[in-house]
N, C-alpha and C positions, 0 to 999 in steps of 0.2 A: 504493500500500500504506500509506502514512504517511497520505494523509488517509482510507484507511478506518480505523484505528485511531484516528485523532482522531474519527472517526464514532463511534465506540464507547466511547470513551471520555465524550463530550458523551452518547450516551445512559446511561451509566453514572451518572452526575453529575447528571440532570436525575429517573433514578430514586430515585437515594439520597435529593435534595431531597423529593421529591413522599411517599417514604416516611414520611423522618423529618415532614414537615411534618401527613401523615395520623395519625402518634403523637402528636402536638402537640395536634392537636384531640381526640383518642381518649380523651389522658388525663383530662381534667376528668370525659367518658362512665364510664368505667370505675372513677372513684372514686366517683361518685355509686350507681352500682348495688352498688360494695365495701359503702358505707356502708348500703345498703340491708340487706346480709346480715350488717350487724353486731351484738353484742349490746349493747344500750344506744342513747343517744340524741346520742352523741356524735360528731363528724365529727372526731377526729383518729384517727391511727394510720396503718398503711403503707397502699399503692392496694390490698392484697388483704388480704380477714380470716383471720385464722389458726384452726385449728382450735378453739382457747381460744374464740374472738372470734364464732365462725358462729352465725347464729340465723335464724330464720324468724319471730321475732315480728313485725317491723313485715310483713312480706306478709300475713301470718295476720291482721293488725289491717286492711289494706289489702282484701282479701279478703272479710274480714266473719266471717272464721273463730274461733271462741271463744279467748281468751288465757290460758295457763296464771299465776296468780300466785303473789305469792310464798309463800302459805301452802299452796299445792299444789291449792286450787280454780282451777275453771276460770271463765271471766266472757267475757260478751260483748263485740264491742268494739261501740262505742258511736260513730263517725263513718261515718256512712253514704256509705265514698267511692265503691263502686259505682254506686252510685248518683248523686254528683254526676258520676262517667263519663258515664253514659248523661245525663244531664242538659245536658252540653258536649259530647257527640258530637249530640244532637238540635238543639242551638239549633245548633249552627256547622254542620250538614248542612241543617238547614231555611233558616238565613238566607245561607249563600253557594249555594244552589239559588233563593234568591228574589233573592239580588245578581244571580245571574246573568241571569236572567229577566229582572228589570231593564235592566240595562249593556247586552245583547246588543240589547232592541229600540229605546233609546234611542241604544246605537253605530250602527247597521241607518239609522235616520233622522237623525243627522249626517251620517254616510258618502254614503248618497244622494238626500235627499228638500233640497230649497231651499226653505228659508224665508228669512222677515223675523225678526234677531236671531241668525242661526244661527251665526256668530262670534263675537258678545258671550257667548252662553250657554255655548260651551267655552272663550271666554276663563276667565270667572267658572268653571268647572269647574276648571279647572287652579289659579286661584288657590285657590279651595276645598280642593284637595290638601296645599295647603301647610299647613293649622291640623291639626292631631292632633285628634281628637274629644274630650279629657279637656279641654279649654279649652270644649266646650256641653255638659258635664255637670250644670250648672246649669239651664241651657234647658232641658235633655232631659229634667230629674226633674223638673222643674215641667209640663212640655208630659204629662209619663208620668201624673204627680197629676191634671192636671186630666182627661186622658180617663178615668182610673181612675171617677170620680166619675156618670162618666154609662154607662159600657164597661166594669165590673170587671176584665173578660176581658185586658183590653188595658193595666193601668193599672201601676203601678208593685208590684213584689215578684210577680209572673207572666213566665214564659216569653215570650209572645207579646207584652208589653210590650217586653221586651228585644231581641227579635227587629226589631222595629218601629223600634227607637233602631240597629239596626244597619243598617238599610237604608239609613242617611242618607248611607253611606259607599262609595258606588258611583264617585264621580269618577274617581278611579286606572283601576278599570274600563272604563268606559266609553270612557277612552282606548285602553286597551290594545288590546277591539277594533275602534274604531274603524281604528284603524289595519292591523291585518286586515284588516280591510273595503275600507278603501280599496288593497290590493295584492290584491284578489279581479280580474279583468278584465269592467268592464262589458256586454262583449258576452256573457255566461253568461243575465243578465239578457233581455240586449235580445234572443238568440234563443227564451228560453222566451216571452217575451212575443207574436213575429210565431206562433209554434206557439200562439196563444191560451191561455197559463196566468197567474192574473191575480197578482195585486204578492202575494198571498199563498203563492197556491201556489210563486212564485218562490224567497221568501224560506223554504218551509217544505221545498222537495222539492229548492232546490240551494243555497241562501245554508250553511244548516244544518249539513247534511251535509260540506260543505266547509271550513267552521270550527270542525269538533267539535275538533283540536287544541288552538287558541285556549281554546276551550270548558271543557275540561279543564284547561287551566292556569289559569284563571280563579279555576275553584272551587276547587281544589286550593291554591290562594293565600288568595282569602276564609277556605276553614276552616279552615288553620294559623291563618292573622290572629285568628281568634275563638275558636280553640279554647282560645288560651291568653291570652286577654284579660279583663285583671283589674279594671281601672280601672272603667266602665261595671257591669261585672258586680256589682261588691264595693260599689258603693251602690246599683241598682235592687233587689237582692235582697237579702231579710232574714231571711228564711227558713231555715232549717238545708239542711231537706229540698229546699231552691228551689236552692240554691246550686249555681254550675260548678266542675267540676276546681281552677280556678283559686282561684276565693276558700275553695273546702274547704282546698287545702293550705297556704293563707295563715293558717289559724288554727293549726296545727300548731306556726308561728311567733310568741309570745307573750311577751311579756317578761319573762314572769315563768319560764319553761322552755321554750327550742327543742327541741323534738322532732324534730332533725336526720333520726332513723332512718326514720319515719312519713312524713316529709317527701320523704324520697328516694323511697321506694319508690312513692311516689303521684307523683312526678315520673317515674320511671322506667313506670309505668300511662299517664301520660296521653302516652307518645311511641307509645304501643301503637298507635293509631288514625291515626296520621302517619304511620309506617311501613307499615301495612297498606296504606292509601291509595295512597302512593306504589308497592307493588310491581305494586298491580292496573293502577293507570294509565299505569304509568312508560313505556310505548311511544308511548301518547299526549303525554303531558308531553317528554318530549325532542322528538317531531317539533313540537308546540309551542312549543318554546323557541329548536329549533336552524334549521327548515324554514321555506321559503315559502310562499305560498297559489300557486294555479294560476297558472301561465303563459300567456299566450297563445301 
């Protein structure tokens, strides 16, 4: 009886932790969306706005909604942050759909094809993990300039440029499943092959299907990583209209007047597409994170 009440008691204790510690990370959450629905551009005052304090102008500006001023006309708002939305939901949906692409068939021939080199090359990969990519941003806008010059499509201050400088960033990946791959069981392989299906159908009708967890977690990593990636973005693009989530709400912040309010609410916009993300795939994503590949 004594040690089921110390049972109860440790689960008593390990909830109160786990609670107070979920209020802990909650709160920054919930001041940033306070500050969202306050009037003015200010980030002080309590975690919730009070009646005095409630406004909708920064969503209404977020939004793309007309702004009421102070002489009682109404005025457009003028940052077109819809738009840099849909702008960093398309590059970070098109370039972790093309990481992936990548990583999967370059993991696919680590995992099981032998070559000459095939050690040094994921040596040099792993070491490659280790540099941040804002250390070849010099590389990467001169490499972007020069194809611009022959490729417009492709050159610096375009989409498809930026996309291009992101694909350099597959290493992480390609470990990841790699490693997948090698806990897949070789004979899955070796009996589609005696049933006559050749190294493609192998890898298309059971490697695939079998890794889609993997699969999942992957890109759901790549497009957090770029949705909110500023560095890269904030010098290949110059453009107002060119611009992601990221560097639109970076101008919001100015030295000359932070625009706290504007600023929130378009931080609070761009977790929209992370969340959505996560709810649709979140069955995938946990057995991806937590599960094994087939057993023998």
């Amino acid at each position: 009886m004594v040690e089921g009440r110390n049972t109860r008691y440790r689960l008593l204790l390990a909830h109160a932790l786990l609670i107070g510690f979920i209020l802990l990370v909650a709160v920054p959450l919930f001041m940033v969306i306070s500050i969202s629905f306050r009037k003015g551009n200010f980030a002080t005052g309590g975690i919730l706005p009070t009646p005095a304090t409630f406004s909708l102008e920064h969503w209404r500006m977020v939004l793309g909604l007309p702004l009421r001023q102070p002489d009682g006309t109404w005025l457009a708002a003028d940052a077109p942050v819809l738009r840099w939305l849909w702008n960093s939901v398309k590059i970070a949906a098109t370039s972790a759909a093309l990481v992936l692409l990548l990583s999967a068939t370059c993991a696919y021939a680590f995992a099981r094809m032998k070559f000459r080199g095939r050690d040094t090359l994921l040596s040099s990969l792993l070491i490659l993990q280790m540099f941040p990519m804002v250390l070849a941003i010099i590389a990467i806008y001169s490499i972007l300039e020069t194809l611009g010059r022959w490729a417009p499509a492709i050159g610096l201050d375009t989409h498809p440029g930026l996309i291009l400088a992101y694909l350099g960033g597959i290493a992480t990946h390609i470990w990841m499943i790699k490693g997948y791959f090698d806990s897949l069981p070789v004979s899955l392989e070796e009996s589609a092959s005696l049933d006559g299906a050749t190294p493609w159908q192998t890898f298309r009708l059971i490697i695939l299907p079998a890794s889609l967890p993997i699969f999942s977690v992957v890109f759901i990593l790549a497009f957090i990583g770029l949705l909110g990636e500023y560095p890269l973005a904030s010098v290949m693009l110059q453009r107002t209209d060119q611009w992601t989530l990221a560097v639109g709400a970076n101008s919001f912040l100015y030295e000359q007047n932070y625009l706290w309010g504007d600023f929130a609410a378009t931080a609070v916009l761009s977790g929209l597409p992370i969340t959505l993300l996560f709810l649709a795939t979140q069955r995938l994503l946990v057995t991806g994170l937590t599960a094994g590949s087939v057993k023998e």
